[in-house]
C-alpha positions, 0 to 999 in steps of 0.5 A: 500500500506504499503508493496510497495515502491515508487521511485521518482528522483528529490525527493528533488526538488520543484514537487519532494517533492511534489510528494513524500508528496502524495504517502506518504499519500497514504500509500507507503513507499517513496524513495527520490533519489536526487543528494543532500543526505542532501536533499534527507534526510530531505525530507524522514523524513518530509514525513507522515508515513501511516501504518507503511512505512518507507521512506529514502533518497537515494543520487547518479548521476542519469545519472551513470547506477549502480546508479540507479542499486543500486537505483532500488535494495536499493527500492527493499530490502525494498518491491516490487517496487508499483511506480516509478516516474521520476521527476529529470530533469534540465533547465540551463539558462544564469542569468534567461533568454534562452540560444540561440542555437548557444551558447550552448555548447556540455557539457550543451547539454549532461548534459540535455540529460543524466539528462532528458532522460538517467537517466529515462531510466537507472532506468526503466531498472533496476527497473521494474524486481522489479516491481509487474506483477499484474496491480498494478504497475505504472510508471510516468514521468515528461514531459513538455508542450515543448515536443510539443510547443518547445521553442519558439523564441530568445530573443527580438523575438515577435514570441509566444511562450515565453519560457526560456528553451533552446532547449536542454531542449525542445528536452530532454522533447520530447525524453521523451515523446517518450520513455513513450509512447514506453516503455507503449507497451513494458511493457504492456504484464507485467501490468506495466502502463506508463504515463507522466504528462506534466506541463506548468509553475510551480512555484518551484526554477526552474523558480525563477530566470527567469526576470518577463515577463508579456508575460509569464503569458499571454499565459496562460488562467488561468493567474498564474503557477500552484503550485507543488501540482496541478502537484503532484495531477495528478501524484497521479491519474495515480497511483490510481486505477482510472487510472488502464486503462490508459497507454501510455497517457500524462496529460497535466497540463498548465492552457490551454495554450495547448488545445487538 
């Protein structure tokens, strides 16, 4: 895979490196897009170099629609666009803990929206003309079990489930979810695949200042968060050949606190 590159937003972040280490190793040369250019750097030279693929950082407001324009044609210019993994995504809390409905303000709902629904949807557009029409090519997004949980009750609230995230976030995730499964038909005549990973509790800086709450963990079966690889892992299956069948499809990744 050393003539493909590999787009993944949020790059820099706690699932994004991790994300990016496994298609780095897969032999695709790895473009880092992260809002933090020193970030996004460090992360790109730190990454394995298989075969020759050289990966960069790549630093820009993902919800500007020639950002990604730019983003999707700087990939291009280095080999064919193989995949394209949308890991960027924001949850604002208030010191740690949910943000009632009734208090968010139009600015903090906008924000998520356009970081968790615009910005996939921006580079997708600009990015898939670039993208093989052979099967080989894939794209992923990062769902979240909110997308069907929703997230759960105020504060003080005994009601399960136990979720910091703020609907804003609940409703981004579900909005997303859609437009993969959407976009999946839309692109299938091209072979290009569209899947989605959906993690429950993942321990990256996200949830680091969400207050210890043992009723967090114990919704969970497996009683822990998963660690960024464990969602990474998936992500690397729906790109791999394994997965040349599965389109429009969800990979639930929480520990069985959603079942089928």
């Amino acid at each position: 895979m050393s003539t493909r590159t590999a787009i993944v937003t949020g790059g820099a972040g706690g699932i994004g490196s991790a994300i990016s280490h496994r298609l780095a190793k897969r032999g695709y040369g790895v473009v880092v897009a992260d809002i933090d250019a020193a970030s996004a750097d460090s992360t790109a030279r730190a990454l394995p170099e298989v075969d020759g693929a050289e990966h960069h950082g790549f630093a820009g407001d993902l919800t500007s629609s020639s950002v990604n324009r730019d983003l999707a044609e700087f990939a291009a210019g280095i080999a064919p666009i193989g995949v394209l993994v949308n890991a960027v995504g924001i949850s604002p809390k208030r010191n740690g803990a949910k943000i009632p409905f009734h208090q968010l303000t139009d600015s903090e709902w906008n924000a998520v929206m356009a970081v968790n629904v615009s910005a996939p949807f921006f580079l997708i557009r600009e990015a898939f003309p670039h993208m093989p029409t052979d099967g080989t090519a894939c794209i992923v997004n990062l769902l979240s079990i909110t997308a069907k949980l929703g997230t759960g009750s105020p504060e003080g609230d005994n009601s399960p489930p136990f979720l910091p995230s703020t609907v804003a976030y609940g409703a981004s995730k579900a909005a997303l979810q859609n437009l993969t499964a959407s976009l999946s038909r839309e692109l299938a005549p091209l072979r290009i695949r569209v899947n989605g990973v959906a993690p429950g509790f993942v321990r990256t800086p996200m949830m680091g200042d969400v207050p210890t709450d043992e009723r967090l963990l114990a919704q969970v079966p497996m009683r822990r968060f998963a660690e960024p690889e464990e969602i990474a892992r998936a992500v690397e299956f729906l790109v791999s050949d394994s997965a040349s069948y599965i389109t429009g499809a969800s990979i639930d990744v929480n520990g069985g606190w959603l079942t089928c």
